[in-house]
TORBA-683885 format. One record per residue (C-alpha): residue in three letters; x, y, z. Coordinates in Angstrom, 2 decimals. Last residue first. Layout:
<rs>
<r><resn>ala</resn><xx>X</xx><yy>Y</yy><zz>Z</zz></r>
...
</rs>
This chain:
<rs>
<r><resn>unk</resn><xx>-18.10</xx><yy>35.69</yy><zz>-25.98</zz></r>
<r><resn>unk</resn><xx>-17.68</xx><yy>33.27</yy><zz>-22.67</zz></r>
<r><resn>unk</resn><xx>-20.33</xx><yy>30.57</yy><zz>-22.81</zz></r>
<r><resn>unk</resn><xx>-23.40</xx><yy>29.39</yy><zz>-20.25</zz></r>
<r><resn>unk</resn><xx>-25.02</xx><yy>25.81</yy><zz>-20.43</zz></r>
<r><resn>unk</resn><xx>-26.95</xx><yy>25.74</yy><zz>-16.54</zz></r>
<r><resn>unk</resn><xx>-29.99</xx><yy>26.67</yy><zz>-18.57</zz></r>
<r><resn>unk</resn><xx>-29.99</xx><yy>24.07</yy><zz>-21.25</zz></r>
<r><resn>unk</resn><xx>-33.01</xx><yy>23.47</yy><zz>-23.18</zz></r>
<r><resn>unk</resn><xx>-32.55</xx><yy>20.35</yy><zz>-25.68</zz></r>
<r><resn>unk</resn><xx>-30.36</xx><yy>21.15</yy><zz>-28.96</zz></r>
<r><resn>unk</resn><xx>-32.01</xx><yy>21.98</yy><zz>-32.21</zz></r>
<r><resn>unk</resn><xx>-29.33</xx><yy>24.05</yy><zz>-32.91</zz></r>
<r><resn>unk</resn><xx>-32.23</xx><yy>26.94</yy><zz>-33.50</zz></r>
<r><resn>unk</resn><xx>-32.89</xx><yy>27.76</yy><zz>-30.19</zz></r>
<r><resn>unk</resn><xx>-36.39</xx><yy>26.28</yy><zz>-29.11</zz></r>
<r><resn>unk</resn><xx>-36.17</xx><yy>27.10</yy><zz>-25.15</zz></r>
<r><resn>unk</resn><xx>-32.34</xx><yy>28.28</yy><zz>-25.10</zz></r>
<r><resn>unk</resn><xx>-29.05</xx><yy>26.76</yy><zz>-25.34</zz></r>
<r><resn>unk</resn><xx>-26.15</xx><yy>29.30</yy><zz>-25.51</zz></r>
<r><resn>unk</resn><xx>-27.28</xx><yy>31.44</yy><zz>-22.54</zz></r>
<r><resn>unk</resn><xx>-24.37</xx><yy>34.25</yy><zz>-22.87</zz></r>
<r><resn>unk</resn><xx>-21.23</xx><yy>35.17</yy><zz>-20.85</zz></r>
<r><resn>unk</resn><xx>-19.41</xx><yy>38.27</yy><zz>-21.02</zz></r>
<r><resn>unk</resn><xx>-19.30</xx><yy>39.91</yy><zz>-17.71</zz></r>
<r><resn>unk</resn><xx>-21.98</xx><yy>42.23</yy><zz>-18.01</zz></r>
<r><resn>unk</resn><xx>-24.00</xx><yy>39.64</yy><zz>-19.80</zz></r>
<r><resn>unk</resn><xx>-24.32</xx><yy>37.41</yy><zz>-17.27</zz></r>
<r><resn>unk</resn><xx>-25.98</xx><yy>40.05</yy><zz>-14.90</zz></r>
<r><resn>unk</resn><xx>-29.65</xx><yy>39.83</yy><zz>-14.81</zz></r>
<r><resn>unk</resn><xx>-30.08</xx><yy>35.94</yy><zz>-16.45</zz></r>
<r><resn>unk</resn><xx>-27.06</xx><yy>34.76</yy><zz>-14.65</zz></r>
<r><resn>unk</resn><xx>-29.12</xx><yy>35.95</yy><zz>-11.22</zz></r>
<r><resn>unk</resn><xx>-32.29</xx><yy>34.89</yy><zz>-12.10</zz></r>
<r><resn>unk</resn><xx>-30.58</xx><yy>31.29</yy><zz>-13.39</zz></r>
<r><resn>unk</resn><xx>-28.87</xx><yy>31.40</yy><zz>-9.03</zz></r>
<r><resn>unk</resn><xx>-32.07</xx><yy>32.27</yy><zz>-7.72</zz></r>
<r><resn>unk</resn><xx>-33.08</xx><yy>29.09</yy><zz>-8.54</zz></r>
<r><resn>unk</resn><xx>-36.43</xx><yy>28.19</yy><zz>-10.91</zz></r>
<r><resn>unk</resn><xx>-34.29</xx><yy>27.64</yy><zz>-14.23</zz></r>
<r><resn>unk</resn><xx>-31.95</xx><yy>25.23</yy><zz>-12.60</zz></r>
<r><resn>unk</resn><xx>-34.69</xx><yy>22.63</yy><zz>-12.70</zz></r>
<r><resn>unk</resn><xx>-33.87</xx><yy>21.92</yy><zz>-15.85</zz></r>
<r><resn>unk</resn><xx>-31.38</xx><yy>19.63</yy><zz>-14.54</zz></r>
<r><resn>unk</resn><xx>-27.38</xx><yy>19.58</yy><zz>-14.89</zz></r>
<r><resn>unk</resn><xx>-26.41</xx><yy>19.18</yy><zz>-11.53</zz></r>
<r><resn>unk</resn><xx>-29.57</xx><yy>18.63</yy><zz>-9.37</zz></r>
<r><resn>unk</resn><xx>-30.36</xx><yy>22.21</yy><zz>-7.22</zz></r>
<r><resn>unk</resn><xx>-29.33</xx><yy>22.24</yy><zz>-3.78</zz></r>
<r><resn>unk</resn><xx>-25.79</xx><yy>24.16</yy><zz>-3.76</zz></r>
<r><resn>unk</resn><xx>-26.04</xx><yy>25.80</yy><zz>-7.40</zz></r>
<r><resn>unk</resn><xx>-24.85</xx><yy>24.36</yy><zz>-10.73</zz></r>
<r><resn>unk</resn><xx>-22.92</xx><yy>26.27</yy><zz>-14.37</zz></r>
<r><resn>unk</resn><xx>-21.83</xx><yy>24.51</yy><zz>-17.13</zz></r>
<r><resn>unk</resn><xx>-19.26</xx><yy>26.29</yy><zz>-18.57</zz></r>
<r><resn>unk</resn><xx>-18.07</xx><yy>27.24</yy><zz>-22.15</zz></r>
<r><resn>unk</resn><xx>-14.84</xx><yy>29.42</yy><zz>-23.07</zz></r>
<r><resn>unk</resn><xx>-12.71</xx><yy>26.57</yy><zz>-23.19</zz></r>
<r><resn>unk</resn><xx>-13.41</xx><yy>26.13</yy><zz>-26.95</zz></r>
<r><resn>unk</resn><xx>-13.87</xx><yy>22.68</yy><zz>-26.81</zz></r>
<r><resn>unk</resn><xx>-16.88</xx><yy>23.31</yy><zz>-24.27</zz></r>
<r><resn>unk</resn><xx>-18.48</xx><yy>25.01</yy><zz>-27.44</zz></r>
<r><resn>unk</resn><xx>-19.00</xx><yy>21.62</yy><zz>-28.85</zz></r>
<r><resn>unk</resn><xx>-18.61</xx><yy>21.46</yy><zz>-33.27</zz></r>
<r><resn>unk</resn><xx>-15.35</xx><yy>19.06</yy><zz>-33.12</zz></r>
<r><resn>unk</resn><xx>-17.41</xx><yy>16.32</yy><zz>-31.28</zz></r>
<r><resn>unk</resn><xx>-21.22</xx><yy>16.87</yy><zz>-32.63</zz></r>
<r><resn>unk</resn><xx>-22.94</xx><yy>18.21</yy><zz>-29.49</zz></r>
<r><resn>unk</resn><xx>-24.63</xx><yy>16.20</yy><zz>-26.89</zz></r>
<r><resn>unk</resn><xx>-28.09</xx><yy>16.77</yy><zz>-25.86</zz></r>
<r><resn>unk</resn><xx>-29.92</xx><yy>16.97</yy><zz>-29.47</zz></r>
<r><resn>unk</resn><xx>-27.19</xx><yy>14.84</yy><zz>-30.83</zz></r>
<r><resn>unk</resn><xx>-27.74</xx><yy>11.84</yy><zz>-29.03</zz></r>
<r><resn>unk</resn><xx>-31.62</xx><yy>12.01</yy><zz>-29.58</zz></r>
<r><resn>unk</resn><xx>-30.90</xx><yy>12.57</yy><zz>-33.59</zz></r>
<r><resn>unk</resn><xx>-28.31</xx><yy>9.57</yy><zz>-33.22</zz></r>
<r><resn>unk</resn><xx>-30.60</xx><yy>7.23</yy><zz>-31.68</zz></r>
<r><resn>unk</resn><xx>-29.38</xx><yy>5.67</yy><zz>-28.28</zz></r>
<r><resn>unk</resn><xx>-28.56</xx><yy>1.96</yy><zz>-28.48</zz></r>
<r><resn>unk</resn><xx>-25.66</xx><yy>1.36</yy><zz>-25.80</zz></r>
<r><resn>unk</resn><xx>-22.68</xx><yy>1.77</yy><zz>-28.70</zz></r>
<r><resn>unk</resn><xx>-24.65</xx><yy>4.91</yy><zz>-29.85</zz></r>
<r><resn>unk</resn><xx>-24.51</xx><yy>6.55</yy><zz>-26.31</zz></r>
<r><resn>unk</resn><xx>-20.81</xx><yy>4.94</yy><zz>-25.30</zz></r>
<r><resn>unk</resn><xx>-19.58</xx><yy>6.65</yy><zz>-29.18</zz></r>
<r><resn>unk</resn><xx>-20.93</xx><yy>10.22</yy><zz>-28.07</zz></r>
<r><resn>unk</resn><xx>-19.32</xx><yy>10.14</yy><zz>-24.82</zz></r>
<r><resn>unk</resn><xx>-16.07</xx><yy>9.13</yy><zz>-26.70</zz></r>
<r><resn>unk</resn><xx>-16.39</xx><yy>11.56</yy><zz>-29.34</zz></r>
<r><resn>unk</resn><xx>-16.68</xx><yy>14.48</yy><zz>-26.75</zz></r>
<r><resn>unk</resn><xx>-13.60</xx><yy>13.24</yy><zz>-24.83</zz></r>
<r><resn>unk</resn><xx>-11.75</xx><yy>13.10</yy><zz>-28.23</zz></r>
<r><resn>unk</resn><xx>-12.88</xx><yy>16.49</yy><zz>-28.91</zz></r>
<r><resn>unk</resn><xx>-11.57</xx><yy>17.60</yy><zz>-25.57</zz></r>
<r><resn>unk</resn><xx>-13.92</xx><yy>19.18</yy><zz>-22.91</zz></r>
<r><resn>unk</resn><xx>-13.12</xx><yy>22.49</yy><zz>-20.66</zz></r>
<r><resn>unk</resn><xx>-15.75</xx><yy>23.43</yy><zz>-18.48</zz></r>
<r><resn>unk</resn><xx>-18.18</xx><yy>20.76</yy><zz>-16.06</zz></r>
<r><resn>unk</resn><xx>-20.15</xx><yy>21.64</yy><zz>-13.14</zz></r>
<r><resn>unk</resn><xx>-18.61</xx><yy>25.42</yy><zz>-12.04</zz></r>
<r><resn>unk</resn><xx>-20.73</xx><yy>26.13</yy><zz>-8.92</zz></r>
<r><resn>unk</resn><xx>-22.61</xx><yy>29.88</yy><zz>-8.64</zz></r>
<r><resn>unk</resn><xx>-23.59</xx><yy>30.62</yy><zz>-5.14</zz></r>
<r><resn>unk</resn><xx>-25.50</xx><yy>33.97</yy><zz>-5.09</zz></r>
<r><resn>unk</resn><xx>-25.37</xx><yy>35.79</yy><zz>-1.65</zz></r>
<r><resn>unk</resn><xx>-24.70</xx><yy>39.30</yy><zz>-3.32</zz></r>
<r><resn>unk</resn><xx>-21.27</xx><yy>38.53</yy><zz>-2.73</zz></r>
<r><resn>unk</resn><xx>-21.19</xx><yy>35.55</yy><zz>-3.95</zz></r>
<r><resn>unk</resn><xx>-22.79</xx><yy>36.48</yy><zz>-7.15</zz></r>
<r><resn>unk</resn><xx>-19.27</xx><yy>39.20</yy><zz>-7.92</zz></r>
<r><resn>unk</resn><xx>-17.16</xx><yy>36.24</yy><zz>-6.99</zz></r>
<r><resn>unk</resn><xx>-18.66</xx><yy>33.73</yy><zz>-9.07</zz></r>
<r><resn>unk</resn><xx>-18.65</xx><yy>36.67</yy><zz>-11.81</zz></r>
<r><resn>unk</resn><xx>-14.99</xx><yy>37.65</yy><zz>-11.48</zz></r>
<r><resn>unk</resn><xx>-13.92</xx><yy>33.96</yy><zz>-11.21</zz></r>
<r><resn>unk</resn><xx>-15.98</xx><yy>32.95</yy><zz>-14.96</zz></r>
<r><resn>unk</resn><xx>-14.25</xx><yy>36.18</yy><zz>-16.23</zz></r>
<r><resn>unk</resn><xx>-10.99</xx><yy>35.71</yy><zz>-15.32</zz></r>
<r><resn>unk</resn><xx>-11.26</xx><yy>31.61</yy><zz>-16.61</zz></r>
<r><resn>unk</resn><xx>-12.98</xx><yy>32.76</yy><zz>-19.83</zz></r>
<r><resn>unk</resn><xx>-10.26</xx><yy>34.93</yy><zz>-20.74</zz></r>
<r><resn>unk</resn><xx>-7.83</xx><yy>32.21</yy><zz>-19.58</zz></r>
<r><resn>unk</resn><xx>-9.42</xx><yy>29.45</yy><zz>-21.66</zz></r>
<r><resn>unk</resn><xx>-10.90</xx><yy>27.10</yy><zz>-19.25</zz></r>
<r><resn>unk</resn><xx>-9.68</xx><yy>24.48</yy><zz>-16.58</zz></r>
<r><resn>unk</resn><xx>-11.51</xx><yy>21.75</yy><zz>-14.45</zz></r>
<r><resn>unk</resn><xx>-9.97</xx><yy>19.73</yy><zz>-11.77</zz></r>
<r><resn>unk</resn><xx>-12.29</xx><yy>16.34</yy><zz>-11.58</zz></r>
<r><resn>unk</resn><xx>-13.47</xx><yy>16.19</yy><zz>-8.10</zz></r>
<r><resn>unk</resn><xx>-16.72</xx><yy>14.22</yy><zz>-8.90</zz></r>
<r><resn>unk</resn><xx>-18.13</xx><yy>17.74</yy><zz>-8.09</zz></r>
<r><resn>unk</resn><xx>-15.87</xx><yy>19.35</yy><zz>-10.39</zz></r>
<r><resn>unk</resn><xx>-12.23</xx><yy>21.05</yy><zz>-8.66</zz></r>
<r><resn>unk</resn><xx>-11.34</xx><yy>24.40</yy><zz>-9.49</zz></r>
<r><resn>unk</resn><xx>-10.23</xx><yy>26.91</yy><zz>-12.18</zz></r>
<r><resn>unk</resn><xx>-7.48</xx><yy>25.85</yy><zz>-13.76</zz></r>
<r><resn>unk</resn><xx>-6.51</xx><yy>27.88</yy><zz>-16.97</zz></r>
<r><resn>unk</resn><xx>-6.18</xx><yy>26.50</yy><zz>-20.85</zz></r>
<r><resn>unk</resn><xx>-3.56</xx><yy>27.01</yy><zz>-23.33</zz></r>
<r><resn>unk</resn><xx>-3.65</xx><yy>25.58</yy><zz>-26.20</zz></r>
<r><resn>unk</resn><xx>-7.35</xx><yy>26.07</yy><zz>-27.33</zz></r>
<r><resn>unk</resn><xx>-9.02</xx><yy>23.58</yy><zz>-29.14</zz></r>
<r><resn>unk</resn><xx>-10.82</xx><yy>24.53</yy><zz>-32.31</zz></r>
<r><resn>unk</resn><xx>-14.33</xx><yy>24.79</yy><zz>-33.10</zz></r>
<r><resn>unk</resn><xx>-16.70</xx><yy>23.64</yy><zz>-36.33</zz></r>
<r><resn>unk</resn><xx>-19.60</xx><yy>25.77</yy><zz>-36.20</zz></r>
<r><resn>unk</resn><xx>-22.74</xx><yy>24.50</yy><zz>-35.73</zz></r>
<r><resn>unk</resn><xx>-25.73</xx><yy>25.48</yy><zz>-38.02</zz></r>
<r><resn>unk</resn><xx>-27.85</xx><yy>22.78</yy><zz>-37.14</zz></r>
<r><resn>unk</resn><xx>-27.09</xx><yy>21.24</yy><zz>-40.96</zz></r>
<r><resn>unk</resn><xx>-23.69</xx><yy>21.87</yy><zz>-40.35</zz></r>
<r><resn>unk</resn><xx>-23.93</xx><yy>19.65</yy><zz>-37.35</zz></r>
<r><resn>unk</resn><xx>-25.97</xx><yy>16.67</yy><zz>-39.30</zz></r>
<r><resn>unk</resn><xx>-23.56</xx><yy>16.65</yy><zz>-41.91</zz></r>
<r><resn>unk</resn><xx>-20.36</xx><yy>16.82</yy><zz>-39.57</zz></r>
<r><resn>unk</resn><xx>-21.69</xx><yy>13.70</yy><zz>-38.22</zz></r>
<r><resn>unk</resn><xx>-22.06</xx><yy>12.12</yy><zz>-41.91</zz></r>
<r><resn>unk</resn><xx>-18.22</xx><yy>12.57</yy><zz>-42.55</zz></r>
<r><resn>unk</resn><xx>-18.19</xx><yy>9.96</yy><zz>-39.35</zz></r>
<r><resn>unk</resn><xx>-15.29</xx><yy>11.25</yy><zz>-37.10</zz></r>
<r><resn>unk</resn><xx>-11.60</xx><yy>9.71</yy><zz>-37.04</zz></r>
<r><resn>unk</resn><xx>-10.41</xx><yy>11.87</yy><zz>-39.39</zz></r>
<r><resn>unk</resn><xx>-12.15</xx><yy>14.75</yy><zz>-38.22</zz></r>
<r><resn>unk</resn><xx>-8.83</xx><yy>16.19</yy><zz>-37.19</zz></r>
<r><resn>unk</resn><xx>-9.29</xx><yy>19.31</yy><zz>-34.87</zz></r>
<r><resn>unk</resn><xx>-6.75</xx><yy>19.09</yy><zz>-32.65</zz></r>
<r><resn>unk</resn><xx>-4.85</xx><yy>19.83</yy><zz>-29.44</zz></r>
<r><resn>unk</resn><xx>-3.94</xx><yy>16.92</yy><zz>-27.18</zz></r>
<r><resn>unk</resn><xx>-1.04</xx><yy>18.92</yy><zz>-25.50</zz></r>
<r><resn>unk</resn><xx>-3.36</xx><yy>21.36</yy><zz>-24.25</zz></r>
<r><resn>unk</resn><xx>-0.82</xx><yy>23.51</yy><zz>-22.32</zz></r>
<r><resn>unk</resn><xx>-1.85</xx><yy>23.84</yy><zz>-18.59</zz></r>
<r><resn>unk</resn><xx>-1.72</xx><yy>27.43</yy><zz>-16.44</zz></r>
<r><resn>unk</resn><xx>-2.41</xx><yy>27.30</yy><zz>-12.81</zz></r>
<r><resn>unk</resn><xx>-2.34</xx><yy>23.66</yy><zz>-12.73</zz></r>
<r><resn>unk</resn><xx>0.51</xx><yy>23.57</yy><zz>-10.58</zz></r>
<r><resn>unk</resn><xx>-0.71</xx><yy>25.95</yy><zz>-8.57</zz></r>
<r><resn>unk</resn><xx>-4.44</xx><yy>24.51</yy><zz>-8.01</zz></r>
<r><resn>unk</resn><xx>-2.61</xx><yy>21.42</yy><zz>-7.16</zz></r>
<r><resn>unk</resn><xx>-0.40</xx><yy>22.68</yy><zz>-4.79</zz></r>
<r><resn>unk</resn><xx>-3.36</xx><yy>24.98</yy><zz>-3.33</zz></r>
<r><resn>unk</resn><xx>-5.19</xx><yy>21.84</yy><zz>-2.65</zz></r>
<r><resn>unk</resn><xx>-2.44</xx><yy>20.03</yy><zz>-1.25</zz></r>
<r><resn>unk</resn><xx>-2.22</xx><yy>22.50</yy><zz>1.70</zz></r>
<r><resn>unk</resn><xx>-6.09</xx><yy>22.27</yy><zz>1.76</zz></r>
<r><resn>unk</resn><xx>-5.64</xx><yy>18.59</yy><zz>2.88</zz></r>
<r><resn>unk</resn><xx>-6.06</xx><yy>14.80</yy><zz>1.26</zz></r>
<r><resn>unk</resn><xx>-8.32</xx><yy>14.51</yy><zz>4.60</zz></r>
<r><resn>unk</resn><xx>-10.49</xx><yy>17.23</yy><zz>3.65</zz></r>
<r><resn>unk</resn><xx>-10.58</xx><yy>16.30</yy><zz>-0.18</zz></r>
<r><resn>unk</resn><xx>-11.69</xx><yy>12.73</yy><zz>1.45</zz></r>
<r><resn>unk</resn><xx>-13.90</xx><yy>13.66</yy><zz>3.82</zz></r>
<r><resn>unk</resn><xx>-15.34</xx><yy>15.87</yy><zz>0.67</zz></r>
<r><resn>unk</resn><xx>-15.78</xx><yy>13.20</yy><zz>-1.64</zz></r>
<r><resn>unk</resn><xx>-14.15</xx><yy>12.58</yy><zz>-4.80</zz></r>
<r><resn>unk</resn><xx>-10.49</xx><yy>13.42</yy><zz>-4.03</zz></r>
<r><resn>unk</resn><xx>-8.34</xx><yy>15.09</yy><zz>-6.71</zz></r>
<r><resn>unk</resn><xx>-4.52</xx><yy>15.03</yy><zz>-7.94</zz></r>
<r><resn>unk</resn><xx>-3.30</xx><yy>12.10</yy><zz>-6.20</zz></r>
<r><resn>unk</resn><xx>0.52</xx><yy>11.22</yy><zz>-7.57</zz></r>
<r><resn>unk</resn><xx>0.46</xx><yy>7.80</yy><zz>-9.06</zz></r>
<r><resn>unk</resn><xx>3.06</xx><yy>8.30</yy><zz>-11.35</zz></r>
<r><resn>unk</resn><xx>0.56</xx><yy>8.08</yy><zz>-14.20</zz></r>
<r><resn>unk</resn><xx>-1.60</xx><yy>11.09</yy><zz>-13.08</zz></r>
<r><resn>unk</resn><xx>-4.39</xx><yy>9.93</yy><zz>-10.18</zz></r>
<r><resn>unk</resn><xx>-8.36</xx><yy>10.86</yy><zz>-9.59</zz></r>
<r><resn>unk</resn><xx>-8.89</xx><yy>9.26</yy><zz>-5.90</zz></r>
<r><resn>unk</resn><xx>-12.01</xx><yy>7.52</yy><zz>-4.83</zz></r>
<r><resn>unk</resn><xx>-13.24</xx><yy>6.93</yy><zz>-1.40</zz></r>
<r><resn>unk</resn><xx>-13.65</xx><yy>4.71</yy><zz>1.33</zz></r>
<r><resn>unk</resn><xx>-14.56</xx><yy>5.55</yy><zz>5.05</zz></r>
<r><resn>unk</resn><xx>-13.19</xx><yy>5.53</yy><zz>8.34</zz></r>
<r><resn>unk</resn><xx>-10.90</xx><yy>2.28</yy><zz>7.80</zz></r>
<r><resn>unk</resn><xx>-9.36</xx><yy>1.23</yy><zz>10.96</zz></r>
<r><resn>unk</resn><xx>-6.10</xx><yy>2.04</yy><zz>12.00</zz></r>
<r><resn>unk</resn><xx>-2.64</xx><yy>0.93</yy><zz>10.91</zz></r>
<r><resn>unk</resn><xx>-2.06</xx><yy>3.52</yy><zz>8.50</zz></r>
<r><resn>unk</resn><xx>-3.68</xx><yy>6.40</yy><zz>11.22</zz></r>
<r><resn>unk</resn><xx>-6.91</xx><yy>7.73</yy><zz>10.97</zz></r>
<r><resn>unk</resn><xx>-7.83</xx><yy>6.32</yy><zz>7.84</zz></r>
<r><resn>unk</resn><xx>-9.03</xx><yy>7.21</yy><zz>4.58</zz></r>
<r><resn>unk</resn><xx>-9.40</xx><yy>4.28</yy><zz>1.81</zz></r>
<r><resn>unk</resn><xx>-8.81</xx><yy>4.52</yy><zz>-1.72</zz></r>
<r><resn>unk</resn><xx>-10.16</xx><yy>3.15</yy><zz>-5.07</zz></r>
<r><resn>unk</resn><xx>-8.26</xx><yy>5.01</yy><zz>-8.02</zz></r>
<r><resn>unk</resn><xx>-9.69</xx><yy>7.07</yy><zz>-10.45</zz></r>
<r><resn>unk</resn><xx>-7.54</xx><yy>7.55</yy><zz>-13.67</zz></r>
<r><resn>unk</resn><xx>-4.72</xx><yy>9.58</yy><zz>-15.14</zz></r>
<r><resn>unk</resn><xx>-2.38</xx><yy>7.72</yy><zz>-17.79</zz></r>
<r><resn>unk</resn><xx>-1.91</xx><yy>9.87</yy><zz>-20.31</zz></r>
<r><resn>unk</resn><xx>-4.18</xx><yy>9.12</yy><zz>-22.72</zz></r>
<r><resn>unk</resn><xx>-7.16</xx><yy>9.14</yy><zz>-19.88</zz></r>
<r><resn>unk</resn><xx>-8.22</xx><yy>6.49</yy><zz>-17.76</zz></r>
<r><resn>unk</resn><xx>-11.87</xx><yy>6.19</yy><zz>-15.92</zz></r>
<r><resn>unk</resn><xx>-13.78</xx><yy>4.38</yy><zz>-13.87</zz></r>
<r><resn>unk</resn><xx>-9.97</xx><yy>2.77</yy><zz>-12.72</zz></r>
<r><resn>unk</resn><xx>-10.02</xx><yy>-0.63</yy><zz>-10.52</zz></r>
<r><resn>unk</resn><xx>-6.86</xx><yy>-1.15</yy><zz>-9.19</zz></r>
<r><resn>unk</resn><xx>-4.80</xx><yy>-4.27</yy><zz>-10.11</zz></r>
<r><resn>unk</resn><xx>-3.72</xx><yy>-6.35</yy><zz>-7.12</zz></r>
<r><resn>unk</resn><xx>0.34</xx><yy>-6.62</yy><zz>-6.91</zz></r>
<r><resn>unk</resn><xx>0.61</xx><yy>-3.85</yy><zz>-4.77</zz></r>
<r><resn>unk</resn><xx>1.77</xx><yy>-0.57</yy><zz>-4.83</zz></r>
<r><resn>unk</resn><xx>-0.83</xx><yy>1.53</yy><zz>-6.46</zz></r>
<r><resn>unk</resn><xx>-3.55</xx><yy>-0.09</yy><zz>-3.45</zz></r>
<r><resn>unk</resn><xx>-4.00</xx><yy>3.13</yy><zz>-2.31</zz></r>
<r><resn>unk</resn><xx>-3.79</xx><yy>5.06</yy><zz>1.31</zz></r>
<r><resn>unk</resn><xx>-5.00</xx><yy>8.33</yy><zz>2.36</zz></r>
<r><resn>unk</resn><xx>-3.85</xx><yy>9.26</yy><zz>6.02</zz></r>
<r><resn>unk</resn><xx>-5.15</xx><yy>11.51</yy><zz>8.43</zz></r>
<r><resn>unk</resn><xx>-3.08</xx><yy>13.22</yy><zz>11.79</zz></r>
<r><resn>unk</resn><xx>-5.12</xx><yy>15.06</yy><zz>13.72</zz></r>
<r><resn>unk</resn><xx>-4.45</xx><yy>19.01</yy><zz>14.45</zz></r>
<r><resn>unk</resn><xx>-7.84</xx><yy>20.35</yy><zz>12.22</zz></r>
<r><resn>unk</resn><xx>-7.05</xx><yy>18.02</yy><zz>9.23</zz></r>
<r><resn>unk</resn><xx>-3.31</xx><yy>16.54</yy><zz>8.86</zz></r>
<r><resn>unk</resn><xx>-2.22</xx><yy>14.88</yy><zz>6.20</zz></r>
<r><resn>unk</resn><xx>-0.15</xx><yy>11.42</yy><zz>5.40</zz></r>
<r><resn>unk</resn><xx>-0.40</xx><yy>9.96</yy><zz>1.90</zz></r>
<r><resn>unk</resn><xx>0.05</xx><yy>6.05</yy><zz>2.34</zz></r>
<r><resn>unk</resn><xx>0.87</xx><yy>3.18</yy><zz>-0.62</zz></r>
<r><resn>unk</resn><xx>0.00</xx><yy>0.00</yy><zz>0.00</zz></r>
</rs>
């Protein structure tokens, strides 16, 4: 086993993972370099018992970059947090492209036909926090000043604005879209939630999709919280539009939690 020692309020935690051993983990997700969610436990002490299990999003060295739960964020220690957030304070987008050779010709039929654009990848892209699953998140740095000026401006009016999901590669996109087809979905209902990959405005970095404590991530719902009333008031002064409207002319499902950076 390997342990990661912290300390939370004066006791000592620990964070261990089975990267060591000869069992395999099991990883929900890998990316092309490597990173993927480990199975962890959190303990008082190495030897102690386990106080609860978690997940841990790792780079190919093994080095824990996010926890999924908040005991275990807490445990993995704000100290880390900020080392994290640092070193991810700027990240070149090394998978930058815009290829559709590995895309269906007939996909980019169907998203010129909604009047998509096609949309490049930016190559440099910002942190700018953890996702709920614990995910760290980055946009275009325009994007990123603006998205922290307006969650800052909201909080101070007593408006919590949550950043759900930002940045998304095209081969990210293409893989979502592939597990929907591979599972049976129709293409038209695929493509009226998910964008074509290569026409998404979340490869642009400048797109966000935006949650508030209490409200189901991603849900229509979003409309009715103070939060949408907020967006809907003061968005604009800080460069960010609705993209996805009721009956905008993508043909894409209403979004309200769907905001982008002009």
């Amino acid at each position: 086993m390997l342990f990661f020692p912290h300390r939370l309020n004066g006791r000592r935690y620990v964070i261990a993972t089975a990267q060591a051993t000869t069992t395999r983990p099991r990883p929900v997700m890998t990316d092309a370099r490597g990173r993927r969610w480990l199975d962890v436990q959190v303990r008082a002490r190495a030897d102690d018992r386990v106080l609860a299990t978690d997940r841990a999003f790792v780079d190919a060295r093994g080095r824990i970059l996010a926890m999924a739960t908040a005991l275990g964020r807490a445990a993995w220690g704000d100290v880390d947090t900020r080392r994290i957030a640092a070193i991810h304070r700027t990240r070149v987008h090394f998978e930058h492209s815009t290829s559709p050779s590995r895309r269906p010709p007939e996909w980019d039929t169907i998203a010129q036909s909604r009047g998509f654009d096609c949309i490049e990848e930016p190559r440099r892209l910002d942190f700018v926090g953890f996702a709920p699953d614990g995910r760290p998140m980055f946009m275009a740095t325009a994007a990123a000043v603006a998205w922290r000026s307006m969650q800052t401006s909201a909080r101070v009016e007593g408006i919590m604005l949550e950043s759900i999901s930002t940045f998304r590669s095209i081969a990210h996109q293409r893989a979502l879209v592939e597990r929907k087809l591979a599972r049976g979905d129709a293409v038209d209902q695929v493509f009226s939630v998910n964008a074509v990959p290569g026409y998404s405005e979340h490869h642009s970095g400048r797109a966000i999709d935006i949650g508030t404590p209490g409200c189901p991530a991603l849900d229509e719902a979003f409309e009715n919280t103070p939060a949408f009333a907020w967006l809907q008031r003061h968005a604009e002064r800080f460069g960010f539009r609705l993209s996805y409207p009721r009956d905008n002319r993508h043909g894409v499902i209403y979004e309200p939690w769907h905001w982008c950076h002009a």
